[in-house]
PyMOL Python script that loads the backbone (N, CA, C, O; Angstrom):
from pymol import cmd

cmd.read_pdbstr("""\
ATOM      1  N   UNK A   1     105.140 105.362 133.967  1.00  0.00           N
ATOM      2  CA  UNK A   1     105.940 106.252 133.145  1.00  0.00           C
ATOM      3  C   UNK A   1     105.069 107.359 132.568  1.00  0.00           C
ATOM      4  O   UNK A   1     105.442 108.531 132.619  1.00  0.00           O
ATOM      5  N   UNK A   2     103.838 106.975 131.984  1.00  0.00           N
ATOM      6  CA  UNK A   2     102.836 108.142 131.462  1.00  0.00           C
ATOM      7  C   UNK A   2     102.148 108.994 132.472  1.00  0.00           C
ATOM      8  O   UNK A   2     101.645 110.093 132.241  1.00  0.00           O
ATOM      9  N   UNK A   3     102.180 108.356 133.649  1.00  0.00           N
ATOM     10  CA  UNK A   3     101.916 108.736 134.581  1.00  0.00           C
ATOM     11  C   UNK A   3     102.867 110.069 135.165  1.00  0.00           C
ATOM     12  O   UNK A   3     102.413 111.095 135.670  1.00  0.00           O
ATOM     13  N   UNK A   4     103.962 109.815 134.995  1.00  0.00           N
ATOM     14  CA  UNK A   4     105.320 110.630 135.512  1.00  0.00           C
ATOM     15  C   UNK A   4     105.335 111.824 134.337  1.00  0.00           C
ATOM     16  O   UNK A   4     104.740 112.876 134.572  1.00  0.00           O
ATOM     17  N   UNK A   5     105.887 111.671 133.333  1.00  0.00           N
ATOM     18  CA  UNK A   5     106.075 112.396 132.187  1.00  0.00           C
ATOM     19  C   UNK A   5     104.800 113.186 131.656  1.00  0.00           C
ATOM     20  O   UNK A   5     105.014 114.254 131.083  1.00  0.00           O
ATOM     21  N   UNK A   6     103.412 112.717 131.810  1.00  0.00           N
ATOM     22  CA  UNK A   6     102.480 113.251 131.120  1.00  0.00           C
ATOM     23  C   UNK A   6     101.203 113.655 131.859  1.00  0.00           C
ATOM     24  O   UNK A   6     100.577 114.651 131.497  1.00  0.00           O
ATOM     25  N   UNK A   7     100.852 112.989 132.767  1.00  0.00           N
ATOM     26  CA  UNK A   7      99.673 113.394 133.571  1.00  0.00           C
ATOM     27  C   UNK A   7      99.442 112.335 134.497  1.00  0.00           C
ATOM     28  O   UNK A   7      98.967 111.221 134.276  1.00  0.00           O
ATOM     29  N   UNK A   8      99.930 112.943 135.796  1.00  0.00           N
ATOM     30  CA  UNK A   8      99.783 112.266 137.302  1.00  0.00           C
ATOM     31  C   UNK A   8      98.318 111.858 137.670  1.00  0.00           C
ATOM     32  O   UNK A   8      98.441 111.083 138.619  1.00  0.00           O
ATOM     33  N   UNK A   9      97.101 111.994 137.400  1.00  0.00           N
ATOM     34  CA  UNK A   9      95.929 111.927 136.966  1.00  0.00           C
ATOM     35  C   UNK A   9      95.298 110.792 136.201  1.00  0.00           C
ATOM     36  O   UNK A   9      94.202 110.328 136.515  1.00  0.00           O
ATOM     37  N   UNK A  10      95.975 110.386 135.253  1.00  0.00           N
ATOM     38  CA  UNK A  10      95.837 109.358 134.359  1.00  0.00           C
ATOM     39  C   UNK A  10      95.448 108.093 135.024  1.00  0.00           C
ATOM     40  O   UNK A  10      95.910 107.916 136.151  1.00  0.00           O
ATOM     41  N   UNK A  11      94.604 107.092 134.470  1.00  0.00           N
ATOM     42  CA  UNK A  11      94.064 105.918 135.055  1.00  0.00           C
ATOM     43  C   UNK A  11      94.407 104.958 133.621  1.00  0.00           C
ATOM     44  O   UNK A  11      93.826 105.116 132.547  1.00  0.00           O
ATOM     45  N   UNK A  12      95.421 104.002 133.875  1.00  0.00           N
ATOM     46  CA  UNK A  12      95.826 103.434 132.758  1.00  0.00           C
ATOM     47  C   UNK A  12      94.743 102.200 132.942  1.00  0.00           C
ATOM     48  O   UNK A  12      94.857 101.470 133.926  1.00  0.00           O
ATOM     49  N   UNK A  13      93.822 102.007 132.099  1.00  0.00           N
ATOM     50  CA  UNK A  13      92.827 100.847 131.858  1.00  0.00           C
ATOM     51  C   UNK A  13      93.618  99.487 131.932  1.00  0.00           C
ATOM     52  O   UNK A  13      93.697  98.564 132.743  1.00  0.00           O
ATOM     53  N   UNK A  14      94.464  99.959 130.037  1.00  0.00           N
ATOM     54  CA  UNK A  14      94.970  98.188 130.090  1.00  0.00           C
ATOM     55  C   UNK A  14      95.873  98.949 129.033  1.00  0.00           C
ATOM     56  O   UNK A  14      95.756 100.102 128.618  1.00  0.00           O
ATOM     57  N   UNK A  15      96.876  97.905 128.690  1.00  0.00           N
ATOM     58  CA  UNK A  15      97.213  97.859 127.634  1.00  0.00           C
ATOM     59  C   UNK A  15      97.490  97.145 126.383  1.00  0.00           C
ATOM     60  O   UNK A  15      98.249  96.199 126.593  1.00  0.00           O
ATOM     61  N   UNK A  16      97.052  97.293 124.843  1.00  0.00           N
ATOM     62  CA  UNK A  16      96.846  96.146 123.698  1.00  0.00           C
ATOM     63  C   UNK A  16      97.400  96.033 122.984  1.00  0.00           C
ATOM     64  O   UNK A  16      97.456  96.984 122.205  1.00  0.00           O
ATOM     65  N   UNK A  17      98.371  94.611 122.630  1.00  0.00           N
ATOM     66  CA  UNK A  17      98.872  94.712 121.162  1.00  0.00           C
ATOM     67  C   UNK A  17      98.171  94.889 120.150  1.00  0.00           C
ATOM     68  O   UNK A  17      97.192  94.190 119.887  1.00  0.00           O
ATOM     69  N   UNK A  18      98.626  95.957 119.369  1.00  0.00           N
ATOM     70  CA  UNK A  18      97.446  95.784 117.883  1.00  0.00           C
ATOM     71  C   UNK A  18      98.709  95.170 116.829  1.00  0.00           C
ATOM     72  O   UNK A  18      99.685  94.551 117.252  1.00  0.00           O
ATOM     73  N   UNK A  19      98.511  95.413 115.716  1.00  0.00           N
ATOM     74  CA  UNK A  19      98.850  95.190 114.527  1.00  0.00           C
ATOM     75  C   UNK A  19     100.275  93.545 114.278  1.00  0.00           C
ATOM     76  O   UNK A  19     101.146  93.138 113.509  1.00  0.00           O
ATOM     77  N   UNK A  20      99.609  93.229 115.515  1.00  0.00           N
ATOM     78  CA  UNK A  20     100.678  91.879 115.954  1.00  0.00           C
ATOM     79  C   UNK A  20     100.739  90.764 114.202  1.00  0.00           C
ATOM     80  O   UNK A  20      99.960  90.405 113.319  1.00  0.00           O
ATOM     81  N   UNK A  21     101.854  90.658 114.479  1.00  0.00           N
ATOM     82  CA  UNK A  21     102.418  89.693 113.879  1.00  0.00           C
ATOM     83  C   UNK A  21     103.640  88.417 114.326  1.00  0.00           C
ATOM     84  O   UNK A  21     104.865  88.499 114.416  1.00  0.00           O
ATOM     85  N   UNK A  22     103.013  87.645 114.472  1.00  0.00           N
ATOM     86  CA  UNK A  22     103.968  86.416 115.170  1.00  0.00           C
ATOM     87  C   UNK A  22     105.049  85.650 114.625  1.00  0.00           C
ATOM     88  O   UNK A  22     105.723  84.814 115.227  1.00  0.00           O
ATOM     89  N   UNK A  23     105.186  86.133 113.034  1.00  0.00           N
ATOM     90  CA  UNK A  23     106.323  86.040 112.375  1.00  0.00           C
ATOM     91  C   UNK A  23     107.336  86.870 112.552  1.00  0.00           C
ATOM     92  O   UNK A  23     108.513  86.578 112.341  1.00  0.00           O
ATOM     93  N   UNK A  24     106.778  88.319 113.088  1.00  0.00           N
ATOM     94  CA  UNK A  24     108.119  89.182 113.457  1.00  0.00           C
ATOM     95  C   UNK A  24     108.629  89.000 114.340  1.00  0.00           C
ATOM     96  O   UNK A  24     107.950  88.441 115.201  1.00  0.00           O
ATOM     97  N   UNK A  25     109.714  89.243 114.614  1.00  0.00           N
ATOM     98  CA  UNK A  25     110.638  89.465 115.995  1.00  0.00           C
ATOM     99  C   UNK A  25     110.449  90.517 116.323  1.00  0.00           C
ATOM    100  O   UNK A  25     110.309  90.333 117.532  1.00  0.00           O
ATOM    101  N   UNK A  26     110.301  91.781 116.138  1.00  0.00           N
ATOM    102  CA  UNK A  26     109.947  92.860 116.880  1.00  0.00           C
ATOM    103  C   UNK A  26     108.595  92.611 117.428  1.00  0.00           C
ATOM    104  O   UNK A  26     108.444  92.528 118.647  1.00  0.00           O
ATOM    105  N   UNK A  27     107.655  92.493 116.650  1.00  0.00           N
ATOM    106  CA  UNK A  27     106.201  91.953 117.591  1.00  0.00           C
ATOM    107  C   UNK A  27     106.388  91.261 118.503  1.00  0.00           C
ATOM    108  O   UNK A  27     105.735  91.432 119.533  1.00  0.00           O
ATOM    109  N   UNK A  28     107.474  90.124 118.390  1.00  0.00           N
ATOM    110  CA  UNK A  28     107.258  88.743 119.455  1.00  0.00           C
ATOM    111  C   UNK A  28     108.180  89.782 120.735  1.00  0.00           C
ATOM    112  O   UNK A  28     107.587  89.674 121.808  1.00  0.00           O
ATOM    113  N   UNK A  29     108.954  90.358 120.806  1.00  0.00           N
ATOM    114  CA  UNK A  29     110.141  91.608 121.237  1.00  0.00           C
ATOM    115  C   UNK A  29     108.860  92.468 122.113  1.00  0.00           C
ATOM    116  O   UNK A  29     108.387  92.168 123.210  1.00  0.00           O
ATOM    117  N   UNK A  30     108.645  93.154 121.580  1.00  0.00           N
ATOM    118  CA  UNK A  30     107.262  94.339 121.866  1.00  0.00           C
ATOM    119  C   UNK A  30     106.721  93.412 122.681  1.00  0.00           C
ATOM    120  O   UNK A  30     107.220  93.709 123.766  1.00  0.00           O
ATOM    121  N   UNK A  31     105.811  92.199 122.912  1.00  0.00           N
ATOM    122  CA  UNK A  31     105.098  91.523 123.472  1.00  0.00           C
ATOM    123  C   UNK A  31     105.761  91.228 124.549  1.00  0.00           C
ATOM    124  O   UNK A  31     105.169  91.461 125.603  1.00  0.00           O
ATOM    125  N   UNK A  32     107.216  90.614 124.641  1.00  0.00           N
ATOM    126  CA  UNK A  32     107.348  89.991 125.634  1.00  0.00           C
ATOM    127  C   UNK A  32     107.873  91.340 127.276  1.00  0.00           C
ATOM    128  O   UNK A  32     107.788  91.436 128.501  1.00  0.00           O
ATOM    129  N   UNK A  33     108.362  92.028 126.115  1.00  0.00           N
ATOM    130  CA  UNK A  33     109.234  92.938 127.206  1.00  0.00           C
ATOM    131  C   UNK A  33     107.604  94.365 128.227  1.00  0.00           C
ATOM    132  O   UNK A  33     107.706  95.120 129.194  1.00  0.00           O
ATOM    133  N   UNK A  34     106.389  94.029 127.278  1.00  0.00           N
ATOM    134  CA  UNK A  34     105.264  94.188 128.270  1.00  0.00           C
ATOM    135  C   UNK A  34     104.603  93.241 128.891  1.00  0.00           C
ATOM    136  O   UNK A  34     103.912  93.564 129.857  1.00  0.00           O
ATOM    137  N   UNK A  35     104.638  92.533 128.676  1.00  0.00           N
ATOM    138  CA  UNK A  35     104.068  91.617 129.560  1.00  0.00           C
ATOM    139  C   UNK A  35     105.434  91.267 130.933  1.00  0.00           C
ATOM    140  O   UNK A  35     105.121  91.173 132.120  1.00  0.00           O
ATOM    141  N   UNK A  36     107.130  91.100 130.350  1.00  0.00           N
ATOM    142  CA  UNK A  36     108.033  91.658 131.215  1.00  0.00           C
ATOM    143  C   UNK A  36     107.300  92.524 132.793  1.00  0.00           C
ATOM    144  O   UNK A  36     107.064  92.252 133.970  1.00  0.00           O
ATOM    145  N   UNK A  37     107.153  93.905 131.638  1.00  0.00           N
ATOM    146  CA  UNK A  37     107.394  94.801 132.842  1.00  0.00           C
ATOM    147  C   UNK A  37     105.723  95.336 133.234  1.00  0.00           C
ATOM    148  O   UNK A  37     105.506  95.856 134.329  1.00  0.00           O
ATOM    149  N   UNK A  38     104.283  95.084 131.917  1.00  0.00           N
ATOM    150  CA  UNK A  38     103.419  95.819 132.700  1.00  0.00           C
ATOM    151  C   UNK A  38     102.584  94.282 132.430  1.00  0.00           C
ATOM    152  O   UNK A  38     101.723  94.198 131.554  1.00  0.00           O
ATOM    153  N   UNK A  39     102.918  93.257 133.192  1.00  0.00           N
ATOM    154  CA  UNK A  39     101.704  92.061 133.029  1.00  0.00           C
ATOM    155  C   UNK A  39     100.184  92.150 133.025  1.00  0.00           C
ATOM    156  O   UNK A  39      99.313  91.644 132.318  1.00  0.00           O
ATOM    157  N   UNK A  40     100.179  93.376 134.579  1.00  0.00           N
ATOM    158  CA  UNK A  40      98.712  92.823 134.964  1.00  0.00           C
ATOM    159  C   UNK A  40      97.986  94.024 134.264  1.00  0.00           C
ATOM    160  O   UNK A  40      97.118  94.614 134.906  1.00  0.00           O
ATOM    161  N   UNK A  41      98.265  94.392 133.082  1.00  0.00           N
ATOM    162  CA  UNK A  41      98.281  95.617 132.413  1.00  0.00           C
ATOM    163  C   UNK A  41      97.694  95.409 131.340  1.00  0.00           C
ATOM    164  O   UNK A  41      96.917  96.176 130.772  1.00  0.00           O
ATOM    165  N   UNK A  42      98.234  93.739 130.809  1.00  0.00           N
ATOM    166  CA  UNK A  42      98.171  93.946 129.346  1.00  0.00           C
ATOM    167  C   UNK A  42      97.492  93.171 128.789  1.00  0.00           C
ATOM    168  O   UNK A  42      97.845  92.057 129.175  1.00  0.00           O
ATOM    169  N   UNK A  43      96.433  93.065 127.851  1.00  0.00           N
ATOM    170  CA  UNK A  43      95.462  92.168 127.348  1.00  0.00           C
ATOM    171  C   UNK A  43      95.173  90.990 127.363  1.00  0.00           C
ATOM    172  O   UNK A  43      95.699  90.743 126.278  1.00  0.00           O
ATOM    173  N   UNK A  44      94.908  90.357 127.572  1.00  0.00           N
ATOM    174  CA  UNK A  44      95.061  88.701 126.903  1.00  0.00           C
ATOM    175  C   UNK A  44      94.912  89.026 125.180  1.00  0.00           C
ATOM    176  O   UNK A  44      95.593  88.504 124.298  1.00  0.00           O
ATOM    177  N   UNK A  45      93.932  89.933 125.022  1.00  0.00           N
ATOM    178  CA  UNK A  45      93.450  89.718 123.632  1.00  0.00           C
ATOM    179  C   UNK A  45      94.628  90.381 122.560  1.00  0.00           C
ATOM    180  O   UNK A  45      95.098  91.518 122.598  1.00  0.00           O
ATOM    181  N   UNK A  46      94.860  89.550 121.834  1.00  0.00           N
ATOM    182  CA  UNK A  46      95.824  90.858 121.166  1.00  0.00           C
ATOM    183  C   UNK A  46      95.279  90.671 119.506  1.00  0.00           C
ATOM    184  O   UNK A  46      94.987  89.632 118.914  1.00  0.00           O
ATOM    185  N   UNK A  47      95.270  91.977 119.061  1.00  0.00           N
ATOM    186  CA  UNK A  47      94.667  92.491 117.760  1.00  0.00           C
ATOM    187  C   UNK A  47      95.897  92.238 116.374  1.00  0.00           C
ATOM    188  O   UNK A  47      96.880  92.968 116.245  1.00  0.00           O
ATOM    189  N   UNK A  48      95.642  91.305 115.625  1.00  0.00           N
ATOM    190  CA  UNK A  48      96.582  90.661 114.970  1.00  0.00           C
ATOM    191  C   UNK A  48      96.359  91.362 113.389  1.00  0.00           C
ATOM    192  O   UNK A  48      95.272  91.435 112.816  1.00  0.00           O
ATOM    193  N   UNK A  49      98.118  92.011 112.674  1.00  0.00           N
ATOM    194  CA  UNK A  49      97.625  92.297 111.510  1.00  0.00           C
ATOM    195  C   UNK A  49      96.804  91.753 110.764  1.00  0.00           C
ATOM    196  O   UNK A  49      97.025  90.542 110.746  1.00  0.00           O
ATOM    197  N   UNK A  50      95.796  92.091 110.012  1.00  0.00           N
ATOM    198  CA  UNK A  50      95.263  91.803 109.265  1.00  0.00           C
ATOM    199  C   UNK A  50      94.476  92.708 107.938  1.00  0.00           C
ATOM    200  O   UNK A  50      93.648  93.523 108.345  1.00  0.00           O
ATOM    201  N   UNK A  51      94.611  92.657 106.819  1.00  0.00           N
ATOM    202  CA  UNK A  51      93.880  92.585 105.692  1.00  0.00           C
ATOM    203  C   UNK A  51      92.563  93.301 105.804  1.00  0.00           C
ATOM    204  O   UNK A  51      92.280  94.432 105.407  1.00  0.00           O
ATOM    205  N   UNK A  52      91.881  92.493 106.370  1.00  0.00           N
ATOM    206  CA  UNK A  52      90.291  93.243 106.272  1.00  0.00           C
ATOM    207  C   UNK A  52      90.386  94.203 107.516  1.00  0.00           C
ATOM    208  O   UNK A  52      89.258  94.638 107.751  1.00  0.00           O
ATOM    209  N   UNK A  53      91.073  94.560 108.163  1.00  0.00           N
ATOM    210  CA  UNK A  53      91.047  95.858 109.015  1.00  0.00           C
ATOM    211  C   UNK A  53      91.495  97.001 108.215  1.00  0.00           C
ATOM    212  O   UNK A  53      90.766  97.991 108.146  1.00  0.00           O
ATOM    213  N   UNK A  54      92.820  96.960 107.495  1.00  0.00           N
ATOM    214  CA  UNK A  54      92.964  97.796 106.830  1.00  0.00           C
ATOM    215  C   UNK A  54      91.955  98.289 105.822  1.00  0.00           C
ATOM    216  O   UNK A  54      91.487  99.409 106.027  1.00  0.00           O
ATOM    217  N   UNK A  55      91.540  97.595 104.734  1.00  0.00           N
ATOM    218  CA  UNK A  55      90.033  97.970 104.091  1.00  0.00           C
ATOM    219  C   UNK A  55      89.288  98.176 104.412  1.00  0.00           C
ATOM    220  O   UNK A  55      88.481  98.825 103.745  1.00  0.00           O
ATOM    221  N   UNK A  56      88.906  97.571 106.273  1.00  0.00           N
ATOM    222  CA  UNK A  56      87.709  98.657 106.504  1.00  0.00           C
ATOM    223  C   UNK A  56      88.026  99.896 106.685  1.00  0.00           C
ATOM    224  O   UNK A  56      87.144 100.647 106.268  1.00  0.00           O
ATOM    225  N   UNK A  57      89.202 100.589 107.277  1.00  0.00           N
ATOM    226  CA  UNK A  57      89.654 101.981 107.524  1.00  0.00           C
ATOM    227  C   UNK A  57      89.411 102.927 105.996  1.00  0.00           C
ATOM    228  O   UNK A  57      88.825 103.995 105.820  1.00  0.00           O
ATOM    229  N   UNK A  58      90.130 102.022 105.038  1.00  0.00           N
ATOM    230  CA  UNK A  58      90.312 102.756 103.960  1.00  0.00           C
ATOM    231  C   UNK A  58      88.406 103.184 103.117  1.00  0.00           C
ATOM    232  O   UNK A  58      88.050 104.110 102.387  1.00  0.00           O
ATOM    233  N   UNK A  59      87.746 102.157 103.623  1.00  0.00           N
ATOM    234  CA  UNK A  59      86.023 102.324 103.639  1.00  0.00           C
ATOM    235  C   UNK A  59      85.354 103.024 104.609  1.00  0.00           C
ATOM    236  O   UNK A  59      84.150 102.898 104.835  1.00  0.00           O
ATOM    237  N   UNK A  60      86.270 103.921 105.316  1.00  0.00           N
ATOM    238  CA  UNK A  60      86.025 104.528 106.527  1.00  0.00           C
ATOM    239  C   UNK A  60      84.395 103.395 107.532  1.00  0.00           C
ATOM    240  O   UNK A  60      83.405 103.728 108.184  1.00  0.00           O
ATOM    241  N   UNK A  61      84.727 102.666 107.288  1.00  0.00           N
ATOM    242  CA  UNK A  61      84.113 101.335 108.402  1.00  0.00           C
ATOM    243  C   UNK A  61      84.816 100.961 109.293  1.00  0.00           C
ATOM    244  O   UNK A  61      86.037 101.107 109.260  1.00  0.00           O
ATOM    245  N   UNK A  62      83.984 100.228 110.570  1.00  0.00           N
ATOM    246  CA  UNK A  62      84.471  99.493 111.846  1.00  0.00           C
ATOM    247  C   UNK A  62      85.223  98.267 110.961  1.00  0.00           C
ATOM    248  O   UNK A  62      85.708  98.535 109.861  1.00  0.00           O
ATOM    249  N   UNK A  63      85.262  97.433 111.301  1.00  0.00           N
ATOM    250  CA  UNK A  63      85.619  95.741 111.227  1.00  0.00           C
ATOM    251  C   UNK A  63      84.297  95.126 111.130  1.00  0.00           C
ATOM    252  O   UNK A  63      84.061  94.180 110.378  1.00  0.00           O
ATOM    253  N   UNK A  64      83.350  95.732 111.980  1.00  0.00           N
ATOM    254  CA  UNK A  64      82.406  94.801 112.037  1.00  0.00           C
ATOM    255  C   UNK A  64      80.895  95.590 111.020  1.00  0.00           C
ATOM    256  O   UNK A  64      79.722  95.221 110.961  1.00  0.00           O
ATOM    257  N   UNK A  65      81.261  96.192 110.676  1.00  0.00           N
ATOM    258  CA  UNK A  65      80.118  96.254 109.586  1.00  0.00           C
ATOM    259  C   UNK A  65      80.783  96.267 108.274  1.00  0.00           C
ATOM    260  O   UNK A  65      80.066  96.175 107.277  1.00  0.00           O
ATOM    261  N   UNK A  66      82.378  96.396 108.105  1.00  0.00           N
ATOM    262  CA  UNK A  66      82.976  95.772 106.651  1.00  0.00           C
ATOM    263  C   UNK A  66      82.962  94.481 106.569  1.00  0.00           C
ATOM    264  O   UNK A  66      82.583  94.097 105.463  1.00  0.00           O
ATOM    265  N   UNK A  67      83.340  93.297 107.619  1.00  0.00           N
ATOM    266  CA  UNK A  67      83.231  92.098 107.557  1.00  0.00           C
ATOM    267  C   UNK A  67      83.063  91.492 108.702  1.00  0.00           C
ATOM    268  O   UNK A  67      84.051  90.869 109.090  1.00  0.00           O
ATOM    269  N   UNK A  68      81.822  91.460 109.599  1.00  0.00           N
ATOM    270  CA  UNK A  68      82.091  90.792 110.793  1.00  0.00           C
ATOM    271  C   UNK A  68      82.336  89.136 110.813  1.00  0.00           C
ATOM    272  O   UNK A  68      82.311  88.558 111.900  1.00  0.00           O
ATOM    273  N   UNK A  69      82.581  88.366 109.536  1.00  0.00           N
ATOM    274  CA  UNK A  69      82.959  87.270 109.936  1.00  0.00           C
ATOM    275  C   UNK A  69      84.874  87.020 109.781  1.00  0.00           C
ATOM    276  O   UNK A  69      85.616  86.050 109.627  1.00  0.00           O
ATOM    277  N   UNK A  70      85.006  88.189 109.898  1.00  0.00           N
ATOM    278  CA  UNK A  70      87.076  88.449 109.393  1.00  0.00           C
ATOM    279  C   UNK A  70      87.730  88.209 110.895  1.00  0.00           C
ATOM    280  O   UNK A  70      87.445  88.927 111.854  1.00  0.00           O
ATOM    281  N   UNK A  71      88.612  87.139 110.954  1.00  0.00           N
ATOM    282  CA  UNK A  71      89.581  87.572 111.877  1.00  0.00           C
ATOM    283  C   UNK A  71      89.603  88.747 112.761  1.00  0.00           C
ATOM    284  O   UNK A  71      89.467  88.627 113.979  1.00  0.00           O
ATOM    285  N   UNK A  72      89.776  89.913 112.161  1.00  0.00           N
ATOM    286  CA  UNK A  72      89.976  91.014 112.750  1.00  0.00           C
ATOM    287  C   UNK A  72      88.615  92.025 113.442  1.00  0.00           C
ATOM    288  O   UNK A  72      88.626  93.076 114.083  1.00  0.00           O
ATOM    289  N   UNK A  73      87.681  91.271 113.034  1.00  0.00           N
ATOM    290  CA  UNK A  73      86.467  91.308 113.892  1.00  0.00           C
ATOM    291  C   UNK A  73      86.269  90.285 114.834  1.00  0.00           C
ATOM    292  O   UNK A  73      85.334  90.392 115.627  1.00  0.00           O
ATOM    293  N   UNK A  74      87.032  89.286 114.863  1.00  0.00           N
ATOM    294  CA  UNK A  74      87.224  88.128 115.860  1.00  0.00           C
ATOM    295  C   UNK A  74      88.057  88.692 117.264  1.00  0.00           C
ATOM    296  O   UNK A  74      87.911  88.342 118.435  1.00  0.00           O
ATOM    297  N   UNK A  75      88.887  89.595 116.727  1.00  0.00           N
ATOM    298  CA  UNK A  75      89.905  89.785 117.807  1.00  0.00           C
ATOM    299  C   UNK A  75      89.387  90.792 118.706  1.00  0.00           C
ATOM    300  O   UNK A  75      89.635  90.836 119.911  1.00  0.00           O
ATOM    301  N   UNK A  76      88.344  91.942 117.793  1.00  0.00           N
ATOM    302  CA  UNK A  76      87.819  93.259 118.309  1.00  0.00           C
ATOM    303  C   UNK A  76      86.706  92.969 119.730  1.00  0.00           C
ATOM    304  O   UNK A  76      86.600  93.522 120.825  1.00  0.00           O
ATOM    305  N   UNK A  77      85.833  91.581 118.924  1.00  0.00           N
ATOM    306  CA  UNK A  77      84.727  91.138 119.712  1.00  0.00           C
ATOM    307  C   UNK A  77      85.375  90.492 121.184  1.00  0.00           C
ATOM    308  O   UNK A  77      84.922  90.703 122.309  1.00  0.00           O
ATOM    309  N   UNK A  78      86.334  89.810 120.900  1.00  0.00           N
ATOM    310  CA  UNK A  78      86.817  89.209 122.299  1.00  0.00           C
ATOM    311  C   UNK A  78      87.321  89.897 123.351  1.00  0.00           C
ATOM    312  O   UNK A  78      87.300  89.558 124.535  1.00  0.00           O
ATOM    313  N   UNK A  79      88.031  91.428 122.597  1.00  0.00           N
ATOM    314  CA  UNK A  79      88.484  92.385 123.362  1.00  0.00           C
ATOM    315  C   UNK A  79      87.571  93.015 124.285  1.00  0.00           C
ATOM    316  O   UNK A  79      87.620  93.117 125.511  1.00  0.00           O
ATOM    317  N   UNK A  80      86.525  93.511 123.235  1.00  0.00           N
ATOM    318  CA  UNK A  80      84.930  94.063 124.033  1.00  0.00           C
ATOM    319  C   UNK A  80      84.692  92.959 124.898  1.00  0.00           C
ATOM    320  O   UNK A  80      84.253  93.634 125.830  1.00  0.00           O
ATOM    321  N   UNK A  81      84.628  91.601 125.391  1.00  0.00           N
ATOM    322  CA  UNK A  81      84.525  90.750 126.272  1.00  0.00           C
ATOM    323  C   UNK A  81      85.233  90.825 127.288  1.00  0.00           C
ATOM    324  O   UNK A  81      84.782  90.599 128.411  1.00  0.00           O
ATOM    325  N   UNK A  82      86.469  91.157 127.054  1.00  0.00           N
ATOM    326  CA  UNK A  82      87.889  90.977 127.802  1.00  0.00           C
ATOM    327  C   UNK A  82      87.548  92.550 128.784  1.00  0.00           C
ATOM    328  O   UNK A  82      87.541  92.656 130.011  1.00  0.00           O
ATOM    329  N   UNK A  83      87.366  93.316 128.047  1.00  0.00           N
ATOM    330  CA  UNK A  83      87.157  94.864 128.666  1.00  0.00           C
ATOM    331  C   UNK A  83      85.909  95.072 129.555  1.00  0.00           C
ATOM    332  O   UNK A  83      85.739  96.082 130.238  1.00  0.00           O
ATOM    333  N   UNK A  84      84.788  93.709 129.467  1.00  0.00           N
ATOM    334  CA  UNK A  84      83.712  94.011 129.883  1.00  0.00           C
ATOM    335  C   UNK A  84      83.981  93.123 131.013  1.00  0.00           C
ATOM    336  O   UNK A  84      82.981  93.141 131.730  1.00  0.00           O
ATOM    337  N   UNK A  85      84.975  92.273 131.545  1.00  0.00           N
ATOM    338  CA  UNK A  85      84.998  91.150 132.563  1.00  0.00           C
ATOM    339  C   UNK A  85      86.241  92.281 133.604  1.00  0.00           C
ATOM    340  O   UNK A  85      86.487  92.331 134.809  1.00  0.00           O
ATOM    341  N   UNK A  86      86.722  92.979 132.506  1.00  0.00           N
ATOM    342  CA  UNK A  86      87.885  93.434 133.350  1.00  0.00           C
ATOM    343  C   UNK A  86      87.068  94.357 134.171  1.00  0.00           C
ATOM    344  O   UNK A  86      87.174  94.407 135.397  1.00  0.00           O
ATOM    345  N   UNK A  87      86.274  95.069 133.497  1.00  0.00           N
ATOM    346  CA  UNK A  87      85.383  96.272 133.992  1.00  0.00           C
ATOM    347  C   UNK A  87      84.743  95.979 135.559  1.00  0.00           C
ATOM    348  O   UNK A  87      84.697  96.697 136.558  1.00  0.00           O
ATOM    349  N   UNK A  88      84.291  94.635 135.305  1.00  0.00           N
ATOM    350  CA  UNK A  88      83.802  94.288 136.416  1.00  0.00           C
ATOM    351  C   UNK A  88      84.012  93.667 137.483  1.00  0.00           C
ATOM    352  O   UNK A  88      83.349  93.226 138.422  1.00  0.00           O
ATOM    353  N   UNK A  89      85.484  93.731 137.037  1.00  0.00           N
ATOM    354  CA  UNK A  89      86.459  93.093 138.617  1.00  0.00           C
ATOM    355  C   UNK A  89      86.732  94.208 139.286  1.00  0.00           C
ATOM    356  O   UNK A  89      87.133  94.152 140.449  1.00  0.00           O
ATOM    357  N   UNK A  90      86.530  95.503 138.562  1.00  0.00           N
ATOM    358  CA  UNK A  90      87.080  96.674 138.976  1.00  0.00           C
ATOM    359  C   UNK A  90      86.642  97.144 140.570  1.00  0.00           C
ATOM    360  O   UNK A  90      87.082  98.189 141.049  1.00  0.00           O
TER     361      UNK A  90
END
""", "prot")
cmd.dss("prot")
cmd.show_as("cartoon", "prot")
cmd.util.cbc("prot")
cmd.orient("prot")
């Protein structure tokens, strides 16, 4: 679709849930209907609201030098794993 509408050119990497929440229905909604339609597309890792992400932004910090033992530096690090295995199936 981004491909069609925006630039025929484009190399779609992957794609990530961020700000997930598994109490919502729209998150659980959002999740299922990509993995639906773009599976081999879409993360394993998914980036879950959290607390200390927002305060690091507002500290203009990463995650991982506001709190690298937070959740949300848990999710960032596995991603960088996830992106570095994907990289190399490429």
């Amino acid at each position: 679709i981004v491909q069609k509408l925006y630039n025929p050119e484009i190399d779609i990497y992957g794609l990530l849930l961020t700000m997930y929440d598994s109490r919502l229905r729209l998150s659980n909604q959002v999740a299922e209907e990509l993995n639906k339609h773009f599976k081999e597309l879409v993360f394993n890792t998914i980036i879950y609201r959290n607390t200390k992400l927002s305060e690091a932004s507002s500290y203009s910090q990463n995650i991982l030098q506001f709190d690298i033992n937070s959740k949300g530096a848990d999710d960032y690090i596995e991603l960088a794993k996830e992106f570095l295995i994907r990289n190399q199936e490429r």
